[in-house]
N, C-alpha and C positions, 0 to 999 in steps of 0.2 A: 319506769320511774314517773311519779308524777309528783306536779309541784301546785302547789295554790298558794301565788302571789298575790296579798293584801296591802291595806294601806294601813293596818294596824301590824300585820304579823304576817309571816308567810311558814308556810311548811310543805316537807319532801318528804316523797317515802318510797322503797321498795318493796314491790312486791309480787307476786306471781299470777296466774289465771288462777287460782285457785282461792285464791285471797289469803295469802299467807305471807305476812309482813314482814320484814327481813332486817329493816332499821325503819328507824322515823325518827325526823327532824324537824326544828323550830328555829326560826329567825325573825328577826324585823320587818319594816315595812320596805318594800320595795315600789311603791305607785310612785315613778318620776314626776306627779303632780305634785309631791307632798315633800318630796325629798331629793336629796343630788342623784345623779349619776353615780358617782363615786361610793354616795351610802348603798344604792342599791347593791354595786358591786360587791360591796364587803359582804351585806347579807347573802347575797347567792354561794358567795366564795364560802362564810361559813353553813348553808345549808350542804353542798358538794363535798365539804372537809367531816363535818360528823356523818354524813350518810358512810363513807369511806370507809369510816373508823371502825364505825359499827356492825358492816359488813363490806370487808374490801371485796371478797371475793365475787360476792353476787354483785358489786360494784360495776366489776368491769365486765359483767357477762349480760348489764343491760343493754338491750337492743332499739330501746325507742323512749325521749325522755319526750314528754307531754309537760307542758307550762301556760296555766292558764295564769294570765297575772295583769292584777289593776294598774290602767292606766295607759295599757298597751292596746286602744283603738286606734291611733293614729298609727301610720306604716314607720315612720321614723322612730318612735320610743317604744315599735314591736322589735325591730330592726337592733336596736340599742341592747333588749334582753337579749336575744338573738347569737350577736354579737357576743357578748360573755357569758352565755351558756356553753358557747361553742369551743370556746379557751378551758372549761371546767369540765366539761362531759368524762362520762366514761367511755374510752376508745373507740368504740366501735357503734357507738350511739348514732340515730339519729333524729333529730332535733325537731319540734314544733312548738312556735309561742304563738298563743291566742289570748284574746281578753278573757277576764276570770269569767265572763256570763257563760261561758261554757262550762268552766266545772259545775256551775249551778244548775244547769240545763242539763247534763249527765247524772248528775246528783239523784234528779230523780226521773229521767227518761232511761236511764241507764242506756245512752248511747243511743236511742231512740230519738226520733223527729219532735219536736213540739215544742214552746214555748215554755220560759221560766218568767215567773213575776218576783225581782227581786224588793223587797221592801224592808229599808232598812230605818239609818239616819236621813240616806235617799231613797230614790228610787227609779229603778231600769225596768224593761221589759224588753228582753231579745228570744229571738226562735230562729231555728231552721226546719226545713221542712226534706223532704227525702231525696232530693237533688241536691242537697248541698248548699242552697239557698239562703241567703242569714237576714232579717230586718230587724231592727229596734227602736225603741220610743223612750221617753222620758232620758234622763240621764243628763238632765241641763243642768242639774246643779243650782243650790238653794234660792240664787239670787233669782233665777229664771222660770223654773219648773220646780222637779220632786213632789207634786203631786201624788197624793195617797202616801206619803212616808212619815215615816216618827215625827219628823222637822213638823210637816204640815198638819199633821194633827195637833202637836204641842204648840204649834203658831196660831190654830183656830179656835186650839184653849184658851189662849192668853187674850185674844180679841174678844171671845166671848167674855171674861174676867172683865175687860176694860173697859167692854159695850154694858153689863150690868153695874159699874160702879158708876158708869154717868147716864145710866138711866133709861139707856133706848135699847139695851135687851135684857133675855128672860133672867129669872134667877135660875143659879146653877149651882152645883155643887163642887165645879171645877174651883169656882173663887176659894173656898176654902183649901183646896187641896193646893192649889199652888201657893197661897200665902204658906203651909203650912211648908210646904218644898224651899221655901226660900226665906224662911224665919223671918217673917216680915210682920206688921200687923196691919199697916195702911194698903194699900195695893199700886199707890203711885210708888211707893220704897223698894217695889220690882225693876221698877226703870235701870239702875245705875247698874244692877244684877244683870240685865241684857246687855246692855249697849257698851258699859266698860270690860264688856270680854271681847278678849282678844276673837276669839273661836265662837261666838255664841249657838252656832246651829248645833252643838251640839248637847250643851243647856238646853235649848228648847223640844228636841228631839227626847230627850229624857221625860219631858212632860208628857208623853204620849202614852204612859203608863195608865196617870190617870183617866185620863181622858176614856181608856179601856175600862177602868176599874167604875167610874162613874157610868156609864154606859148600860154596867153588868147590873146598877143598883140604879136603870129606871131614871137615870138623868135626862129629859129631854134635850133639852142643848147638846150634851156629849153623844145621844145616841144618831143625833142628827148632822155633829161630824163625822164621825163614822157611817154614816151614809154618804155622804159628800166623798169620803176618801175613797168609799169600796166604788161608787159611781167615776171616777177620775180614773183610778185602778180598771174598771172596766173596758173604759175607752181606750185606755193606752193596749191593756192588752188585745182586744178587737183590733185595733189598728195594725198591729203584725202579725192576728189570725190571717185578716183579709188578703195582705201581701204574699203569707204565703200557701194560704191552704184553700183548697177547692171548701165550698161553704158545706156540702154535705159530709165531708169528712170530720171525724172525732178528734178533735186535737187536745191531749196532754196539757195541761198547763201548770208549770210548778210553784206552787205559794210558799216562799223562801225570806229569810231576814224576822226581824226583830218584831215589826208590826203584828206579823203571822203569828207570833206565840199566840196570839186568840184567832187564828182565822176565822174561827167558827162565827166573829160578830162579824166578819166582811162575806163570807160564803155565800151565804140568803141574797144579798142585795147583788151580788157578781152574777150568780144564776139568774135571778132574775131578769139582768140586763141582757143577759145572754139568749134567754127564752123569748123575751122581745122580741131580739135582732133576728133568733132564728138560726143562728149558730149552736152548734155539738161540740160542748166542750167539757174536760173532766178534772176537776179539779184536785189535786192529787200535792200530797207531802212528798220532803224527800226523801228517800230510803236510805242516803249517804252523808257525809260529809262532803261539802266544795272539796275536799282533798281525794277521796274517795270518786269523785266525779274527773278528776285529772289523771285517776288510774283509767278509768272506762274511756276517758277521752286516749288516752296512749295504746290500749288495745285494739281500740276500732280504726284508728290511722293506723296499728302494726299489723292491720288483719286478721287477728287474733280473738277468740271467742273465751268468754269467760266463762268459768265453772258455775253450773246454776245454783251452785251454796256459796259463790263468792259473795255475795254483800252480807249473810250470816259469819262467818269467817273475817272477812275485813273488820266488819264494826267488833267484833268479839277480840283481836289483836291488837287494833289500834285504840279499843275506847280508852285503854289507861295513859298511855301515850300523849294521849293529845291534851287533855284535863289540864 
């Protein structure tokens, strides 16, 4: 069984080495940052109640349930999922919760050593390397860090917006794009749009679309946050090659999250930094689903090797499922 616990949704699935889906399941958010204990618990309770449903049998004949889930770096609120997986399991299960950076990391290592670069709303970098070894970078959270993430690119749109409307920077094409994002016509009547939200990083996170799309059409300004990000991105992820991998060795790196729908504008400028430094590294998609990464995460803690057409198979069973 594996599970990928988010802070928007979580989902479970059974399924076999061979990649042959058996049920699949959808739930709420369970990251104890974001929500109670108690919510968490009802989510879990209903992802363990429809897996059941939909296949009791292969239910109780799973041997190893894999839970990778936001929020659970600290030892206590790993302990917490821990704890009521253990009340829900199928009988004869046995249990492992780790932060979600791992189904991301399996996602596209498939169960291999290397680094994932997650970029989202925020942004994380975590790896392990072949001893079992784990470091990460970034993951401070908007008010501190998230460097290279949606937030900070849509934050260094809006600054450049703010620097061309009083005069001491370039003209851009973001200023248009975001007055047109926030039906405004003046660019101070942005203000109350930010600051009277409740939530704002994630309004500003949404701005990083354009930011992309200006980029694509020759924006200087935007193409030059987009260097700033893939350059922040660089370093964070360098900073957990170096911990854990000999410098001659090729490490994996997985470019994951919302930002990456265009890698291709941050790839140039990563390699680059990377040929600098002198570091072997490969930049690579995922092949999986995060959920799909919490099955490969459950086979390689149960010993268990997977069929070489399993991620053919997986994504062909669950892509209707999950939609």
């Amino acid at each position: 069984m594996g599970i990928d616990g988010g802070g928007t949704n979580s989902r479970a699935t059974l399924c076999d080495e061979m990649g042959h889906v058996y049920a699949l399941a959808k739930a709420g958010p369970v990251n104890q940052n974001s929500v109670s204990i108690q919510k968490v618990e009802a989510e879990f309770q209903l992802l363990m109640q429809n897996l059941r449903q939909q296949a009791p049998e292969h239910f109780q004949q799973v041997s190893y349930v894999f839970a990778g889930v936001a929020g659970t770096g600290k030892e206590e609120a790993r302990l917490r999922v821990h704890e009521i997986l253990e009340d829900l399991r199928p009988l004869n299960a046995s249990i492992e919760v780790k932060h979600d950076g791992y189904n991301a990391l399996y996602a596209g290592t498939l169960g291999e050593p290397g680094v994932v670069q997650i970029s989202g709303t925020g942004s994380l970098t975590f790896g392990m390397n072949s001893q079992g070894n784990t470091a990460r970078a970034g993951g401070w959270g908007y008010l501190i860090g998230d460097e290279g993430s949606g937030y900070a690119l849509g934050r260094d749109a809006l600054s450049a917006m703010a620097k061309e409307q009083d005069g001491w920077g370039e003209p851009t094409s973001l200023s248009d794009y975001i007055l047109n994002q926030f039906e405004v016509k003046n660019p101070h009547d942005i203000i109350p749009h930010i600051y009277n939200q409740s939530h704002p990083r994630q309004h500003i996170a949404n701005l990083s679309r354009y930011v992309m799309d200006a980029a694509i059409n020759h924006d200087t300004v935007a193409q030059n946050i987009i260097q700033k990000a893939a350059h922040d991105l660089s370093e964070q992820i360098r900073a957990v090659v170096t911990k854990l991998f000999d410098k001659h060795q090729k490490v994996p790196v997985v470019l994951t999250g919302g930002v990456f729908t265009r890698a291709d504008l941050f790839t140039p400028y990563i390699n680059q930094t990377f040929d600098q430094y002198n570091i072997n590294i490969d930049l690579i998609e995922p092949k999986l689903t995060p959920l799909g990464g919490a099955v490969i995460a459950a086979f390689r803690a149960s010993d268990m090797q997977v069929n070489s057409g399993f991620v053919n198979q997986f994504i062909q069973t669950t892509r209707d499922g999950l939609e």
